[in-house]
N, C-alpha and C positions, 0 to 999 in steps of 0.2 A: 588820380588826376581827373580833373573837371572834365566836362566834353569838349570846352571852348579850350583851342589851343594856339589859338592865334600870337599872344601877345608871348607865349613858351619858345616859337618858332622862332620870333622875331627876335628874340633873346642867343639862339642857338648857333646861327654861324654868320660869321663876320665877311662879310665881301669887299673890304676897303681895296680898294685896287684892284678889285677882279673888273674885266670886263662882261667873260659870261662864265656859265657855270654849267654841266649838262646837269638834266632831268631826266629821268627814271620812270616812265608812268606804267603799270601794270594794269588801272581801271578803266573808270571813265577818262583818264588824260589820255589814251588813248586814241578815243572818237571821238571826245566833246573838248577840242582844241581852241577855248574862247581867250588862247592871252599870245602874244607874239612871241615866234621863236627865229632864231640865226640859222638854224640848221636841224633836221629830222634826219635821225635814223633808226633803223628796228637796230634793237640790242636784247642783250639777253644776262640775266644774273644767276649766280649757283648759290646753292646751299637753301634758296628762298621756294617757296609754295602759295601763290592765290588760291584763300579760300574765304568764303563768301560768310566770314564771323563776324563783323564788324558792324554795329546797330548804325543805323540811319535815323536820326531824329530829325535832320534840319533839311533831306535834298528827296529821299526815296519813303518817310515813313514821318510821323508825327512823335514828339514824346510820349503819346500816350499809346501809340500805335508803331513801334520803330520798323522800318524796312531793313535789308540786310545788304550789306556792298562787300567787297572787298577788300583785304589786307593782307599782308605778307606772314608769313609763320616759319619759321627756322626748318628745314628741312634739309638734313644730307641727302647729296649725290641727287640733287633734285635740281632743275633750272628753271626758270622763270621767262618767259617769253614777253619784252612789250616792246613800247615806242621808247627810244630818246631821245631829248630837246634838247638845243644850244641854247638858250636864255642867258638874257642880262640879268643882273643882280635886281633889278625894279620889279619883275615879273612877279618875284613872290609877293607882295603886298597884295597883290590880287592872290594867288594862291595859296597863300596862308589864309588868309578867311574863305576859299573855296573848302580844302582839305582841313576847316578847324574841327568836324566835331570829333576829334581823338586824334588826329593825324598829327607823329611827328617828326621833323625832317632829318636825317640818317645819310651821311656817306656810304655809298656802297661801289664796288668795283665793278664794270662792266664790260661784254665782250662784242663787238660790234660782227657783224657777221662775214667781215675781212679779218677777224682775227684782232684786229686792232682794242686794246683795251684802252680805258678811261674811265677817273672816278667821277663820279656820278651825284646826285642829293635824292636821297626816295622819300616817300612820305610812307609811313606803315603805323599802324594803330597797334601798338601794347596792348598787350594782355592785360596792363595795369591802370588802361583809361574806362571812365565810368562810362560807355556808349560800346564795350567789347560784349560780344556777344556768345563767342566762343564757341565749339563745335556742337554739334546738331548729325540726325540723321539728314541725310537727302533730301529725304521724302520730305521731314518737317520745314525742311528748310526751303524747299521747294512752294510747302502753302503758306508761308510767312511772306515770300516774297509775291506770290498769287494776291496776297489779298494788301500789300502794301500799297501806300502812294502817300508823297509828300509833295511840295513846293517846286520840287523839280520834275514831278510826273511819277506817273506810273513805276515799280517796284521790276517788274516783269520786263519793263523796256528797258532797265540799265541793263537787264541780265543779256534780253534777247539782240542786246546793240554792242556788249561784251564779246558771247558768242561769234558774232558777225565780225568783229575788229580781227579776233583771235584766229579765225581761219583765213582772213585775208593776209596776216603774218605768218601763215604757215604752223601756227601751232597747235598741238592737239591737247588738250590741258582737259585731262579728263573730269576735274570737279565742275567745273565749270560745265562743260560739256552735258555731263550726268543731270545738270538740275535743270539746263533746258531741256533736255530727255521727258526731264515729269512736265515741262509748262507747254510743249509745242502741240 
């Protein structure tokens, strides 16, 4: 699969009659909330792991230089801590080309922290897109992102704005965790 996955997305699910749809954000949707939403709440998914595999050419790193973000990876009896959005069906047009370099969009079930479940769209980067980066030690992974910067800033500050979201939600997500460990 290319990096550019824009027009994949746009292919993928059909919203004829929906008026919203909830969103899923594990990364930067997170902190960097630049598209309108109906409704925010912290949710939480299982089976899923953020870790910071996923190359960056177009927001935290250059092609010839890629920074490293995050994606989701299959893991049992593992949960996943983020934000979820109420969005109208328009919202992704801007989000598919935020989330294009390998991002693609996924139904996933979600648990709202009343218990309350609802299915959800996530954006998660395959193992099978040409921008995966795939596992790494810490350490390495730690001076990849040390010495990144793209279009969107600095490498270091998705991490360390990551970081900061994840404890204001109460989560303790040790990969994440561990690799501002090496950059603080």
């Amino acid at each position: 699969m290319s990096f550019d996955t824009t027009e994949h997305n746009r292919q993928r699910n059909c919203f004829d009659g929906v008026e919203s749809v909830w969103l899923f954000g594990y990364g930067s949707l997170i902190y960097k909330v630049d598209f309108p939403f109906l409704d925010q709440r912290p949710a939480t998914i299982e089976g899923w792991a953020r870790r910071f595999w996923q190359g960056s050419h177009d927001h935290r790193g250059t092609p010839d230089a890629p920074g490293r973000v995050v994606t989701l990876i299959e893991a049992p009896n593992v949960c996943c801590k983020g934000m979820a959005y109420r969005v109208s069906p328009d919202v992704f047009a801007h989000l598919d080309v935020r989330e294009k370099n390998g991002y693609l969009r996924f139904v996933t079930p979600m648990i709202f922290a009343d218990g309350t479940r609802e299915d959800g769209l996530v954006y998660i980067a395959t193992e099978d897109n040409a921008a995966f980066l795939g596992p790494a030690d810490d350490a390495d992974i730690a001076r990849q992102i040390a010495a990144s910067e793209g279009p969107s800033g600095r490498n270091l500050d998705y991490l360390l704005s990551l970081a900061t979201a994840l404890r204001a939600l109460g989560d303790d997500d040790p990969h994440v965790f561990a690799l501002e460990g090496y950059l603080r």
